[in-house]
N, CA, C and O atoms as a Tripos MOL2 file, in Angstrom:
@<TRIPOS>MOLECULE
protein
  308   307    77     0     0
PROTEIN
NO_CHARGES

@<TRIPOS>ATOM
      1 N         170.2490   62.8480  226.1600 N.3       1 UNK1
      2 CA        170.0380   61.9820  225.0150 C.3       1 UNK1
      3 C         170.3730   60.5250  225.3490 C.2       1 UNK1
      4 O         169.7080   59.5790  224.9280 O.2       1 UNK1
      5 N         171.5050   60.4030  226.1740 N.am      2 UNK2
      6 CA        171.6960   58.7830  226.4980 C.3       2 UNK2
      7 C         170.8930   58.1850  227.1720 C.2       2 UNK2
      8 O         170.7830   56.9610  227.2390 O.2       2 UNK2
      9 N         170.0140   59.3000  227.9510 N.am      3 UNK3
     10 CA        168.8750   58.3680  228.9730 C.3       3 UNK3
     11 C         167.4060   58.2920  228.1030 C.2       3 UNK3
     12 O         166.5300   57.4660  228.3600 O.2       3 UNK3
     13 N         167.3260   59.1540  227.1960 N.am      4 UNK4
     14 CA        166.5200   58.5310  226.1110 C.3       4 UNK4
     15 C         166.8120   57.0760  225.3250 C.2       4 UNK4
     16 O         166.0850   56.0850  225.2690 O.2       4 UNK4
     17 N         167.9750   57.2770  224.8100 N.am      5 UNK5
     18 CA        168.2710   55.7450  224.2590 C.3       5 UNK5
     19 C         168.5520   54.4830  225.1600 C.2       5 UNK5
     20 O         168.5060   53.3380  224.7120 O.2       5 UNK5
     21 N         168.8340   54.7770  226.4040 N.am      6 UNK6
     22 CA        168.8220   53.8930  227.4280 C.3       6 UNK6
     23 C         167.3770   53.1000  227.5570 C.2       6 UNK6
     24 O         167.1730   51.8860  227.5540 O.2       6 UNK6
     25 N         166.3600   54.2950  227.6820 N.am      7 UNK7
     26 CA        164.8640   53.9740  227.9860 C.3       7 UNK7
     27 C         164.2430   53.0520  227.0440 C.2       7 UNK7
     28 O         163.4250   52.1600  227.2700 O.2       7 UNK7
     29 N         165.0170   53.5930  225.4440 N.am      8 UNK8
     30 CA        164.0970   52.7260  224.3090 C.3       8 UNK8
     31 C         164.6630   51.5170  224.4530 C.2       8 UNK8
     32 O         163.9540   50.5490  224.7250 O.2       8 UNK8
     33 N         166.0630   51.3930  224.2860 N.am      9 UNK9
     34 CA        166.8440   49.9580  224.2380 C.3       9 UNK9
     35 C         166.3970   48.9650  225.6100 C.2       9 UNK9
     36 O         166.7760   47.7940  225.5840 O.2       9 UNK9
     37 N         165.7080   49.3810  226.6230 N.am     10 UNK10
     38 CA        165.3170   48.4310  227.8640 C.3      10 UNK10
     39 C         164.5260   47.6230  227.4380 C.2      10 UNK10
     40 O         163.6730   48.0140  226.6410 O.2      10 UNK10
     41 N         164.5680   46.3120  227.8240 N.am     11 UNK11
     42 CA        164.0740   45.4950  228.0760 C.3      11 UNK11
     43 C         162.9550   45.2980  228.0390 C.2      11 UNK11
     44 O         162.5860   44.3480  227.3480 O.2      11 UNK11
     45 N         162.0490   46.0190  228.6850 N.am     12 UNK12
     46 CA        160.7930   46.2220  229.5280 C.3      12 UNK12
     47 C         159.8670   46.6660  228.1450 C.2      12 UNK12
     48 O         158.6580   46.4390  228.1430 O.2      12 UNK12
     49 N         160.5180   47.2950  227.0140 N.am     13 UNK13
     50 CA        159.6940   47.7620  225.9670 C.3      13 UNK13
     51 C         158.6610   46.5670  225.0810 C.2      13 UNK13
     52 O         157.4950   46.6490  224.6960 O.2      13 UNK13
     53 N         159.7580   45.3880  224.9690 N.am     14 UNK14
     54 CA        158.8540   44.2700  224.4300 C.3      14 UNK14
     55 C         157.5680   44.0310  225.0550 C.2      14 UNK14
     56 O         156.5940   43.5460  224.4780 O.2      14 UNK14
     57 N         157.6110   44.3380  226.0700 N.am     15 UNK15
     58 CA        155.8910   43.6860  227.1210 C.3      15 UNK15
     59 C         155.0450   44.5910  226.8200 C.2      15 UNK15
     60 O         153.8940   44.3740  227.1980 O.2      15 UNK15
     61 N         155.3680   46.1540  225.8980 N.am     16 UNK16
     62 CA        153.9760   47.1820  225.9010 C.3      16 UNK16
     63 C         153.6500   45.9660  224.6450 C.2      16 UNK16
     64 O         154.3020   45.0970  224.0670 O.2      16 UNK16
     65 N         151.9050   46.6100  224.6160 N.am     17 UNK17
     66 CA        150.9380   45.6300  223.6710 C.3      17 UNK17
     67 C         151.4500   46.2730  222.4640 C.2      17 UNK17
     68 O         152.4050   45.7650  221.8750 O.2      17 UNK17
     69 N         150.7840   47.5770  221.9520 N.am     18 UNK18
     70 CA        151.3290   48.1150  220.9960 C.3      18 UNK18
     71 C         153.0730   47.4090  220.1900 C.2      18 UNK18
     72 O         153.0660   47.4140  218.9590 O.2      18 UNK18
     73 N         153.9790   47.0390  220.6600 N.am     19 UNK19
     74 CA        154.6210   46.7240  220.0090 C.3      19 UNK19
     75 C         154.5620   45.5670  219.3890 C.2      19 UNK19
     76 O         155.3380   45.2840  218.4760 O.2      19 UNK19
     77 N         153.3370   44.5220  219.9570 N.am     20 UNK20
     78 CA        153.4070   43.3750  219.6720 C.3      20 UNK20
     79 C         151.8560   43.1440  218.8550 C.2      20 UNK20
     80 O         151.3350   42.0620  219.1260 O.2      20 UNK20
     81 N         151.0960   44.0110  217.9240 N.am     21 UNK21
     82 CA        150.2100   44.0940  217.1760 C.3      21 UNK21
     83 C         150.3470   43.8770  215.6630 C.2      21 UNK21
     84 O         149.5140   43.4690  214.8540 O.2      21 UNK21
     85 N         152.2370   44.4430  215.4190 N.am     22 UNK22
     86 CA        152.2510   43.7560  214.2270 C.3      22 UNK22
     87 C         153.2330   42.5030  213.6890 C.2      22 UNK22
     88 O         154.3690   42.3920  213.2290 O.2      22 UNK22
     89 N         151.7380   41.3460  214.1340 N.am     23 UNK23
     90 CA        152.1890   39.8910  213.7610 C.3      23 UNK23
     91 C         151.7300   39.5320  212.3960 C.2      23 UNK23
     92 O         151.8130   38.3890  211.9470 O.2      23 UNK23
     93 N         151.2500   40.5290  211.7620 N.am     24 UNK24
     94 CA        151.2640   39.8470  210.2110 C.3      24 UNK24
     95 C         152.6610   40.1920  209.5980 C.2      24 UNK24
     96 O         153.0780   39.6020  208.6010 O.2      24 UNK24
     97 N         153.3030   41.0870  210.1820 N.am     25 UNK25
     98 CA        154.6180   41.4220  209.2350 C.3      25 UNK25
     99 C         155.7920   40.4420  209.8820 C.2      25 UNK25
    100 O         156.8420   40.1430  209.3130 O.2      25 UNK25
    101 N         155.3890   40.0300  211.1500 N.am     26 UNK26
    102 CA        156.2440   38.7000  211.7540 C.3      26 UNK26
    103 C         155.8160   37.3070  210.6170 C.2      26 UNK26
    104 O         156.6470   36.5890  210.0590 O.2      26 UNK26
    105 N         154.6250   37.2210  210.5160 N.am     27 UNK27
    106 CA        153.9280   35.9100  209.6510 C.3      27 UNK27
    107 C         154.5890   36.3940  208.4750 C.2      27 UNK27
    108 O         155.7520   35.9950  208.5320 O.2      27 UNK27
    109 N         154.4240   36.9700  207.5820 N.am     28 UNK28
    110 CA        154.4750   37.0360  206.3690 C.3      28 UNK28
    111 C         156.0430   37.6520  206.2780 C.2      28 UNK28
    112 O         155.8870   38.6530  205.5780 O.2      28 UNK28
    113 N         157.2100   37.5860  206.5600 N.am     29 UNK29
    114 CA        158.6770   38.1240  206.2500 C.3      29 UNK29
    115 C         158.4930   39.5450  205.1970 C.2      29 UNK29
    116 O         158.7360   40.7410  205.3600 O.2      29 UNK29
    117 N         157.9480   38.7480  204.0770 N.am     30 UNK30
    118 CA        158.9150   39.4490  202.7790 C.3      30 UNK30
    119 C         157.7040   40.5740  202.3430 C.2      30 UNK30
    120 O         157.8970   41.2420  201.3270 O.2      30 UNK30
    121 N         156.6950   40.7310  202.9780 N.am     31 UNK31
    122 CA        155.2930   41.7580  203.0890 C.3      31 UNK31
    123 C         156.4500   43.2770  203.9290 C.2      31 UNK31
    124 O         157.0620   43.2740  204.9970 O.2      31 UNK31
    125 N         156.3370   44.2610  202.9700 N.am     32 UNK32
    126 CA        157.0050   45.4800  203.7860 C.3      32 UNK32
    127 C         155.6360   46.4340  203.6260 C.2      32 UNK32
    128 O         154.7990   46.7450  202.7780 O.2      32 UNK32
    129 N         155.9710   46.6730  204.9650 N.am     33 UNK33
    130 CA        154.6370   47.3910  205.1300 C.3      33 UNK33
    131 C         155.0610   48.9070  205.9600 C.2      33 UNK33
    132 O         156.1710   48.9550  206.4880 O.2      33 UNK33
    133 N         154.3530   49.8330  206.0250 N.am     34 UNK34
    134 CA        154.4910   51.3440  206.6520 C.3      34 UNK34
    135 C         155.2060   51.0040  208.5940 C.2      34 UNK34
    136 O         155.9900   51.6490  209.2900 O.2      34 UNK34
    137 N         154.4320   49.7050  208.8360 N.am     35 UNK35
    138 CA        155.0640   49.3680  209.9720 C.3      35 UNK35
    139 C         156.4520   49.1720  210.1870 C.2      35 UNK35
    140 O         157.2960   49.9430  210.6450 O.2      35 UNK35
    141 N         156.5470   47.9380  209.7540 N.am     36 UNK36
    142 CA        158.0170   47.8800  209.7630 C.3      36 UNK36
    143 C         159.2050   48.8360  209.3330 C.2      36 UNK36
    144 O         160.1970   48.9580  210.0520 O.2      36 UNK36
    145 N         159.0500   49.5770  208.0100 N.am     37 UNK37
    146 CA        159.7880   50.5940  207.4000 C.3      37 UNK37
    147 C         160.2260   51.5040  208.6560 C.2      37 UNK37
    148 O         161.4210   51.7920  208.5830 O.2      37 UNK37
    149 N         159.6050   52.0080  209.7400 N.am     38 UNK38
    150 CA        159.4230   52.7060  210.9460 C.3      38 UNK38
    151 C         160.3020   52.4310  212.0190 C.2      38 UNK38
    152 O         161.1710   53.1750  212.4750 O.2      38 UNK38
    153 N         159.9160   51.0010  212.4700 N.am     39 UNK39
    154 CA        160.5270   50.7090  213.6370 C.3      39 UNK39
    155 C         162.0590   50.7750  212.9200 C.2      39 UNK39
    156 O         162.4600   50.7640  211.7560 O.2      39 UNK39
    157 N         162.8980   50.8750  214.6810 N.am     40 UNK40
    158 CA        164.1420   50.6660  214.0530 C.3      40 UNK40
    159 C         164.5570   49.2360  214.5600 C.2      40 UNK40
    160 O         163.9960   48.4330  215.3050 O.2      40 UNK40
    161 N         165.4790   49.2230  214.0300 N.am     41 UNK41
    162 CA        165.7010   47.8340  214.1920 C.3      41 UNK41
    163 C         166.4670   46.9650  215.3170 C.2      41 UNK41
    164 O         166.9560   45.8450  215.1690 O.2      41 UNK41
    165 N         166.4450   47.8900  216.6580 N.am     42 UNK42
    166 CA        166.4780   47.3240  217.8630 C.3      42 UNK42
    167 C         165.5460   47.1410  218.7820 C.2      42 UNK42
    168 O         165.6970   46.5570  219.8550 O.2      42 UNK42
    169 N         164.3590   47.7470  218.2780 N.am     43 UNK43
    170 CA        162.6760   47.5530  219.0300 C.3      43 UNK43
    171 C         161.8760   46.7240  218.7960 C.2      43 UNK43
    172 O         161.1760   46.8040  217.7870 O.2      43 UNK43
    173 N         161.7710   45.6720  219.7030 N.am     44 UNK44
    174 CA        160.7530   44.5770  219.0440 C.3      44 UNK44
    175 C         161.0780   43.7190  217.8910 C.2      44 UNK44
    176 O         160.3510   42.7600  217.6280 O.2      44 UNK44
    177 N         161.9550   43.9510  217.2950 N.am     45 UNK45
    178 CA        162.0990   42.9710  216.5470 C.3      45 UNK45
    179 C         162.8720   41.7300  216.6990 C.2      45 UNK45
    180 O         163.0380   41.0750  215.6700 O.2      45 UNK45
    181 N         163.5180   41.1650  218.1060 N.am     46 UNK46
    182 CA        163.7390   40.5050  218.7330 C.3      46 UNK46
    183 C         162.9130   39.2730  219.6100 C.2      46 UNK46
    184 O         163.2560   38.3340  220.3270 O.2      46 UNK46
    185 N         161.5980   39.8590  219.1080 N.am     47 UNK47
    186 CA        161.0360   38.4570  220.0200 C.3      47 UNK47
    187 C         160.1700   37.8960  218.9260 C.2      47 UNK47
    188 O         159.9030   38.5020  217.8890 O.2      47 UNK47
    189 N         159.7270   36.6170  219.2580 N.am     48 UNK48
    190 CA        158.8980   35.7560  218.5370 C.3      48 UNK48
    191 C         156.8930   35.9450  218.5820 C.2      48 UNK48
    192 O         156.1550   36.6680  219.2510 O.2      48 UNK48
    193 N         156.6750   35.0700  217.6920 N.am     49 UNK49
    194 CA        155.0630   35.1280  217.1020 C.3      49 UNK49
    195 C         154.5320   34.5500  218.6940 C.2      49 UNK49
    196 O         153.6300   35.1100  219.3170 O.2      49 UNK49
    197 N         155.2190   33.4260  219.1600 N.am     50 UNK50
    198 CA        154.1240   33.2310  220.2720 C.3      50 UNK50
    199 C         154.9420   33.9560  221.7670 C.2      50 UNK50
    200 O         154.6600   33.5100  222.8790 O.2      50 UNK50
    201 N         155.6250   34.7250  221.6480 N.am     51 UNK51
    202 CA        155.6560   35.7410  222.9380 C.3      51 UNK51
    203 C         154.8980   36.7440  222.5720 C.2      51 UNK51
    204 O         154.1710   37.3600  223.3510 O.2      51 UNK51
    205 N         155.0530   37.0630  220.9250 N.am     52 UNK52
    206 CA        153.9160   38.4150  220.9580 C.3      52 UNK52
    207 C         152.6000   37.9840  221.2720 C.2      52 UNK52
    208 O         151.9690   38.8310  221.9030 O.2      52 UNK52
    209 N         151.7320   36.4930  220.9270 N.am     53 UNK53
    210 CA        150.3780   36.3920  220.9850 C.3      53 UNK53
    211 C         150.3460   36.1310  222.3920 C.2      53 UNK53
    212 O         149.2440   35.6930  222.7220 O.2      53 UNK53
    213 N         151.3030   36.2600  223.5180 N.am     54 UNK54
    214 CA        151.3460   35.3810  224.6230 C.3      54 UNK54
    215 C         150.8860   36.8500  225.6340 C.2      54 UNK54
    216 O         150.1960   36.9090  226.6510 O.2      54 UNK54
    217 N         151.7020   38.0960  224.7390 N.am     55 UNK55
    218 CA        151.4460   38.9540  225.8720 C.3      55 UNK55
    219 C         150.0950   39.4610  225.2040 C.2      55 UNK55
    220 O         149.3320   39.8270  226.0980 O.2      55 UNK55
    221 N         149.5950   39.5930  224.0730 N.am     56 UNK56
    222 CA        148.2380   40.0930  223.6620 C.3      56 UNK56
    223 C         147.0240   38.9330  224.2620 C.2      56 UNK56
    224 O         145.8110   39.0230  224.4540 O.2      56 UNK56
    225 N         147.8390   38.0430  224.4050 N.am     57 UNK57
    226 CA        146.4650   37.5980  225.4440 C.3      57 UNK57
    227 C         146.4940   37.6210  226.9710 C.2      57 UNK57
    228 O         145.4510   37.5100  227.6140 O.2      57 UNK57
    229 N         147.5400   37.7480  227.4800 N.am     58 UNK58
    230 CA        147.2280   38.0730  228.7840 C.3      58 UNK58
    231 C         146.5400   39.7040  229.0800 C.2      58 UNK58
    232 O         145.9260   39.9710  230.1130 O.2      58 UNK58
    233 N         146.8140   40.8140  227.8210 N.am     59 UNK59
    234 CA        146.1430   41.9880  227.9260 C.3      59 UNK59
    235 C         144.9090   41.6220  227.4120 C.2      59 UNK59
    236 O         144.1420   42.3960  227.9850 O.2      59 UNK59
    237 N         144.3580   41.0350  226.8050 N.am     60 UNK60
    238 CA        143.2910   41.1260  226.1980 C.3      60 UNK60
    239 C         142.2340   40.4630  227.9740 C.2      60 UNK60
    240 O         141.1700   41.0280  228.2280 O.2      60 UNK60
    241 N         142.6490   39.5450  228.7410 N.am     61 UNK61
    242 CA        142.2790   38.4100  229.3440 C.3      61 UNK61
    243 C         142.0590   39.8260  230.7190 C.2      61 UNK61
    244 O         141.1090   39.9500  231.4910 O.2      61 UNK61
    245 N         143.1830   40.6180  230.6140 N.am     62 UNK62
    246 CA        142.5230   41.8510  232.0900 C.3      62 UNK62
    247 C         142.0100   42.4710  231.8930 C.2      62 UNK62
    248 O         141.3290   43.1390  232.6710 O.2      62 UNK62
    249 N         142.1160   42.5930  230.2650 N.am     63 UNK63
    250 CA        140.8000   43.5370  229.8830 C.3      63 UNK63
    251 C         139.2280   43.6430  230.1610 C.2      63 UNK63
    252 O         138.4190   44.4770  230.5690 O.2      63 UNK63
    253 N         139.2590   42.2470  229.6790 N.am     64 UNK64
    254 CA        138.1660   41.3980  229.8140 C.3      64 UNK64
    255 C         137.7710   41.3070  231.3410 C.2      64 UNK64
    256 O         136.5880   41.5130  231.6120 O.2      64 UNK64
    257 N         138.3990   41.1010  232.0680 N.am     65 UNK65
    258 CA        138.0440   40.8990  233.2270 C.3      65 UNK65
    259 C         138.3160   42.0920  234.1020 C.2      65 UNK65
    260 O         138.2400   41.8850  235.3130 O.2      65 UNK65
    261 N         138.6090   43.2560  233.7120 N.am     66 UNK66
    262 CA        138.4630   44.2710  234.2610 C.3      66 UNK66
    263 C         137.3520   44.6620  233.7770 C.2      66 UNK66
    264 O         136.6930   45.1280  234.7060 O.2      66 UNK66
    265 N         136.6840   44.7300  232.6270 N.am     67 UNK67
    266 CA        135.5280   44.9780  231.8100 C.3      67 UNK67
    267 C         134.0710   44.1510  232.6950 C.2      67 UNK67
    268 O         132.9170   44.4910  232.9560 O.2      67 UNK67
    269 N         134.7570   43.1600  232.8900 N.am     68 UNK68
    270 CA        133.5530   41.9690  233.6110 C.3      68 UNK68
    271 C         133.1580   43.0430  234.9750 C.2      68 UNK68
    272 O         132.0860   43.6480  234.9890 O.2      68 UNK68
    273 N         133.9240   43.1430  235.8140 N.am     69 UNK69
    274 CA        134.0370   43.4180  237.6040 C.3      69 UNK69
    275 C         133.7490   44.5930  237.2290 C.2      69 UNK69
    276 O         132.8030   44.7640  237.9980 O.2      69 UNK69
    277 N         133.8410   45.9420  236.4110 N.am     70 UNK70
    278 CA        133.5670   46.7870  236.4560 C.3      70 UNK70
    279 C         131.5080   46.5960  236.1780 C.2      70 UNK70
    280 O         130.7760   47.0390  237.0620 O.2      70 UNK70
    281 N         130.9750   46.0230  235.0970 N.am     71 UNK71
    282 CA        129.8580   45.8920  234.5670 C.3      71 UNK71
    283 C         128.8850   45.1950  235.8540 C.2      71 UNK71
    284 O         127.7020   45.4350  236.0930 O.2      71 UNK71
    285 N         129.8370   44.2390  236.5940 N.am     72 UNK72
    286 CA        129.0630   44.0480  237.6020 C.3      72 UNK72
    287 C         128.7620   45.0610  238.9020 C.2      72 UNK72
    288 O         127.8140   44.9980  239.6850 O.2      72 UNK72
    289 N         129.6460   45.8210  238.8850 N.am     73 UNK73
    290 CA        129.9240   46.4450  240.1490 C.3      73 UNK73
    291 C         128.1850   47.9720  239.5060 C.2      73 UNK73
    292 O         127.3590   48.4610  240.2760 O.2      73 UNK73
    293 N         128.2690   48.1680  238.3030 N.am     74 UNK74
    294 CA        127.2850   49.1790  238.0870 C.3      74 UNK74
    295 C         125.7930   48.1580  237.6730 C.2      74 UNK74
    296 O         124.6320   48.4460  237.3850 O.2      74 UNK74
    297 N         126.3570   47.2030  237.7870 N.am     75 UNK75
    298 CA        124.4670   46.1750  237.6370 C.3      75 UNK75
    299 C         123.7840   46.6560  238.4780 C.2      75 UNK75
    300 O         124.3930   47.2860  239.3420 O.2      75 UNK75
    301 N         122.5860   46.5920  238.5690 N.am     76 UNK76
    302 CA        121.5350   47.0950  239.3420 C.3      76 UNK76
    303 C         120.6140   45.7210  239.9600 C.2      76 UNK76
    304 O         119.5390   45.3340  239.5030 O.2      76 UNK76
    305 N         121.3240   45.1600  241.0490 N.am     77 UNK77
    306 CA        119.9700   43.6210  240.9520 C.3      77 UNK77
    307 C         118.9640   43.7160  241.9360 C.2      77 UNK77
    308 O         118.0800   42.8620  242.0010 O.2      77 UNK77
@<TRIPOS>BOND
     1     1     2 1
     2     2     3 1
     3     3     4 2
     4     3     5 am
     5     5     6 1
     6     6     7 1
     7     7     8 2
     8     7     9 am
     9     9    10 1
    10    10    11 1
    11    11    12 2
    12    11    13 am
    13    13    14 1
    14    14    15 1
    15    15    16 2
    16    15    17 am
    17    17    18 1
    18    18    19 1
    19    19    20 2
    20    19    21 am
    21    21    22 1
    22    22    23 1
    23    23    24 2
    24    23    25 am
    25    25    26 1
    26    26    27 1
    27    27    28 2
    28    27    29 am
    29    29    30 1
    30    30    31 1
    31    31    32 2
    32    31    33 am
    33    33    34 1
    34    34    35 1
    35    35    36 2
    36    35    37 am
    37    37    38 1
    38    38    39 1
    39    39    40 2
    40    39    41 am
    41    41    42 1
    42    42    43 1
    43    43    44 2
    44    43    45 am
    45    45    46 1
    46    46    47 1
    47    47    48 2
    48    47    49 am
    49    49    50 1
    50    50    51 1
    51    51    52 2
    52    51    53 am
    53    53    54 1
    54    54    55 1
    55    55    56 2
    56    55    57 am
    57    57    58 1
    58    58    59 1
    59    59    60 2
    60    59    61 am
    61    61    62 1
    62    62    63 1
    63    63    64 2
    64    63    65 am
    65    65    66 1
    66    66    67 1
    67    67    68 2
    68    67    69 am
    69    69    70 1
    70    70    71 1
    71    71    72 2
    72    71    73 am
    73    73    74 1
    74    74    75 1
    75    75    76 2
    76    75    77 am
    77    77    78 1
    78    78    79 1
    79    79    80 2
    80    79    81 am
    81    81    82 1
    82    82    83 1
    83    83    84 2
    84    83    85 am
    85    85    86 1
    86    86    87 1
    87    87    88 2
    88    87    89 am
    89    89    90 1
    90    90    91 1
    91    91    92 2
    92    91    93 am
    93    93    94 1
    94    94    95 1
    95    95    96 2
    96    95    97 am
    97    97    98 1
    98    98    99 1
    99    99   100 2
   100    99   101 am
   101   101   102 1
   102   102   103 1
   103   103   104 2
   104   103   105 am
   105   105   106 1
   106   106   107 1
   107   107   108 2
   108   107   109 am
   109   109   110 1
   110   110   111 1
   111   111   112 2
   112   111   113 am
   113   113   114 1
   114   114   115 1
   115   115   116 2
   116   115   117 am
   117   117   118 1
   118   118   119 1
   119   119   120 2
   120   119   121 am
   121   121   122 1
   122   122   123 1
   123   123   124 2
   124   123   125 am
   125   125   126 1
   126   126   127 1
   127   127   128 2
   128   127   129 am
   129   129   130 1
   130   130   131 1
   131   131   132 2
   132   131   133 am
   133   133   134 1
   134   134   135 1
   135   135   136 2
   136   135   137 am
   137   137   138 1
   138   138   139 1
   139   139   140 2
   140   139   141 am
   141   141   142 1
   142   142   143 1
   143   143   144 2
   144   143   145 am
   145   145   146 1
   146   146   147 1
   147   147   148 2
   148   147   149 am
   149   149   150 1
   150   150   151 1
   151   151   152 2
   152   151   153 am
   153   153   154 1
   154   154   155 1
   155   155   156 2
   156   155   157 am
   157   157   158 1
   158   158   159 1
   159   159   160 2
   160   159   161 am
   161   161   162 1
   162   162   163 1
   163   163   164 2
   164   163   165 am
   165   165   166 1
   166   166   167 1
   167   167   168 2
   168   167   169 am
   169   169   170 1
   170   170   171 1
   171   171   172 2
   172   171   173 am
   173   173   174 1
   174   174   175 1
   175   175   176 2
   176   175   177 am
   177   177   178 1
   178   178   179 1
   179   179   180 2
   180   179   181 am
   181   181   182 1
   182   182   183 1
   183   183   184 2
   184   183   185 am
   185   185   186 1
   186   186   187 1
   187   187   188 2
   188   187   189 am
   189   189   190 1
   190   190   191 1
   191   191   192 2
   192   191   193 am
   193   193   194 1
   194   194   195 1
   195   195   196 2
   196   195   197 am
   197   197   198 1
   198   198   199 1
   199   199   200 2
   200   199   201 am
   201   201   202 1
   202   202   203 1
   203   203   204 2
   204   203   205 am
   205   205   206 1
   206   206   207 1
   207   207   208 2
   208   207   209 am
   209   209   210 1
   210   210   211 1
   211   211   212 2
   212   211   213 am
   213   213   214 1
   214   214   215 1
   215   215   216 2
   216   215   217 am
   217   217   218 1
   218   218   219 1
   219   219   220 2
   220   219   221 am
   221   221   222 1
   222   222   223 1
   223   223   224 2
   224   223   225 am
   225   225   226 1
   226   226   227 1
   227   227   228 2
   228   227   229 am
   229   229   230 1
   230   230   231 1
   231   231   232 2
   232   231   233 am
   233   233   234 1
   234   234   235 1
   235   235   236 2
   236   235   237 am
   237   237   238 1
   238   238   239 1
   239   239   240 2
   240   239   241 am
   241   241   242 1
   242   242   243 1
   243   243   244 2
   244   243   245 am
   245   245   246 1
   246   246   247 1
   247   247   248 2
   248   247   249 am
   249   249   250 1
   250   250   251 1
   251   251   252 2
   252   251   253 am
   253   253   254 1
   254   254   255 1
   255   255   256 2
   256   255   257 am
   257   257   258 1
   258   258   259 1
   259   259   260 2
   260   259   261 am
   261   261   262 1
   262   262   263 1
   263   263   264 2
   264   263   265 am
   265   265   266 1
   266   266   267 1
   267   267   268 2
   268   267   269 am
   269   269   270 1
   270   270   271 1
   271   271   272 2
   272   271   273 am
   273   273   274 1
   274   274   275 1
   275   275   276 2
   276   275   277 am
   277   277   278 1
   278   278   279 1
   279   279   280 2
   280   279   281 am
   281   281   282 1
   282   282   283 1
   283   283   284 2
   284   283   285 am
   285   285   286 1
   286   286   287 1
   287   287   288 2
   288   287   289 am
   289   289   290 1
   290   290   291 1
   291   291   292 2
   292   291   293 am
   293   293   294 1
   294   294   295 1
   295   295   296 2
   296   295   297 am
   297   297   298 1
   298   298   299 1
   299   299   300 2
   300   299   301 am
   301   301   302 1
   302   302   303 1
   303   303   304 2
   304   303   305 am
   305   305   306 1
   306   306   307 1
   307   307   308 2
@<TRIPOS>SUBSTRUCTURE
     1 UNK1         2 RESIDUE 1 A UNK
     2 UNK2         6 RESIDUE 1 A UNK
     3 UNK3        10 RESIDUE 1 A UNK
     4 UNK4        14 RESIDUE 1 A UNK
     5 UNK5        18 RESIDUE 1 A UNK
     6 UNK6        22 RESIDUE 1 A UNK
     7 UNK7        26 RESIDUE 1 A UNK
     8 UNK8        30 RESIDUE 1 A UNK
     9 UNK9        34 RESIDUE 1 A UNK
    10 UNK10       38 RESIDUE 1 A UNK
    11 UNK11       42 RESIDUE 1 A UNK
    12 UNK12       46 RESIDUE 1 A UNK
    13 UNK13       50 RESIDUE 1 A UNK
    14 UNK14       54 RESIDUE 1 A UNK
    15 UNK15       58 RESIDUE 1 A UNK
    16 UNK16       62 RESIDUE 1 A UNK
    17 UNK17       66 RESIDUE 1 A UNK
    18 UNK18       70 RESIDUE 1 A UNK
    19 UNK19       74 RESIDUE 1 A UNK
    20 UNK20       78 RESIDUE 1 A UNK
    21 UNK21       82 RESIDUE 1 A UNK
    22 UNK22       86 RESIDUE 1 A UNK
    23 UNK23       90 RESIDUE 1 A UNK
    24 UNK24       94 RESIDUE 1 A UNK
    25 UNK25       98 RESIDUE 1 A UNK
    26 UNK26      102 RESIDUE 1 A UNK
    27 UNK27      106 RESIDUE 1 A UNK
    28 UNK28      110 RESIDUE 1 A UNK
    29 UNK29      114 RESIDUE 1 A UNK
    30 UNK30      118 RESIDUE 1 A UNK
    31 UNK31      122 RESIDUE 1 A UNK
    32 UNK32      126 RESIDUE 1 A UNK
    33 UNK33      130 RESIDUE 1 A UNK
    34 UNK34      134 RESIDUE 1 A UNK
    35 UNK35      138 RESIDUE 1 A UNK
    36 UNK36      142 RESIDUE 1 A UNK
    37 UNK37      146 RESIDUE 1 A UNK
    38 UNK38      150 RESIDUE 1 A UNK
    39 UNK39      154 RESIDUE 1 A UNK
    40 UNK40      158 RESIDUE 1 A UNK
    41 UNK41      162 RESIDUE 1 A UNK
    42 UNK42      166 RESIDUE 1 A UNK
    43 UNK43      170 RESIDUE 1 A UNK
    44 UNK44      174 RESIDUE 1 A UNK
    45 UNK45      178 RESIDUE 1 A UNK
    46 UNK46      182 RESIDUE 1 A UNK
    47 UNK47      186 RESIDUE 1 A UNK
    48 UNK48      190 RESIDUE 1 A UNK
    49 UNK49      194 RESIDUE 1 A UNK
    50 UNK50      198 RESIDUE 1 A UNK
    51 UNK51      202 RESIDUE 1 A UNK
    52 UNK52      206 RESIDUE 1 A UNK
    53 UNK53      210 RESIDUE 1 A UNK
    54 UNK54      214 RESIDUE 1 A UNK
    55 UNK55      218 RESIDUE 1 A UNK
    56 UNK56      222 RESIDUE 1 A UNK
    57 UNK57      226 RESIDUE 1 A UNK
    58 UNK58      230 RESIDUE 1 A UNK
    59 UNK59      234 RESIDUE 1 A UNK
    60 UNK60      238 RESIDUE 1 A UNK
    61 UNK61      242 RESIDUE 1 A UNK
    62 UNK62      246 RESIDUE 1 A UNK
    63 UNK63      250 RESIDUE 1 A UNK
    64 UNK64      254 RESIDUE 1 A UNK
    65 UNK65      258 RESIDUE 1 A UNK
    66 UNK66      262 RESIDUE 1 A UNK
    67 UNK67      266 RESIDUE 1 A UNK
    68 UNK68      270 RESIDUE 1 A UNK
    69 UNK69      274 RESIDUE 1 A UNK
    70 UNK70      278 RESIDUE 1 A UNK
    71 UNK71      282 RESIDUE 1 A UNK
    72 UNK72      286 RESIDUE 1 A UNK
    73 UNK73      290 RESIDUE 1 A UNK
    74 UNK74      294 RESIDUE 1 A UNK
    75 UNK75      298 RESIDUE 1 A UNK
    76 UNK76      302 RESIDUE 1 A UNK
    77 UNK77      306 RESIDUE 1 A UNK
């Protein structure tokens, strides 16, 4: 059980995308929503609006460009 709570409390959890999707309940405070009610309150709720949009765009940006190199690699020219 301690190396479960070890795993959640790391560090490393803020950088998955999923934790950083809900920025309307960061924007809006006093909005309680099914999200927040959930998390507990040592996950993610420690970082800010532009570290969360900072890491959803660097995922969105390999996406994209894994999406690109893949589409080229099956082009037919």
């Amino acid at each position: 059980m301690q190396i479960i709570n070890q795993l959640i409390s790391a560090d490393w959890i803020k950088f998955v995308p999923f934790n950083n999707l809900g920025l309307a309940d960061r924007i809006f405070a006093n909005n309680l929503s099914y999200v927040t009610m959930q998390m507990s309150p040592g996950v993610g709720n420690n970082v800010g609006i532009g570290f969360s949009i900072a890491v959803l765009a660097v995922c969105a940006l390999l996406m994209i460009t894994t999406m690109f190199d893949s589409f080229n690699k099956r082009d037919i020219v």
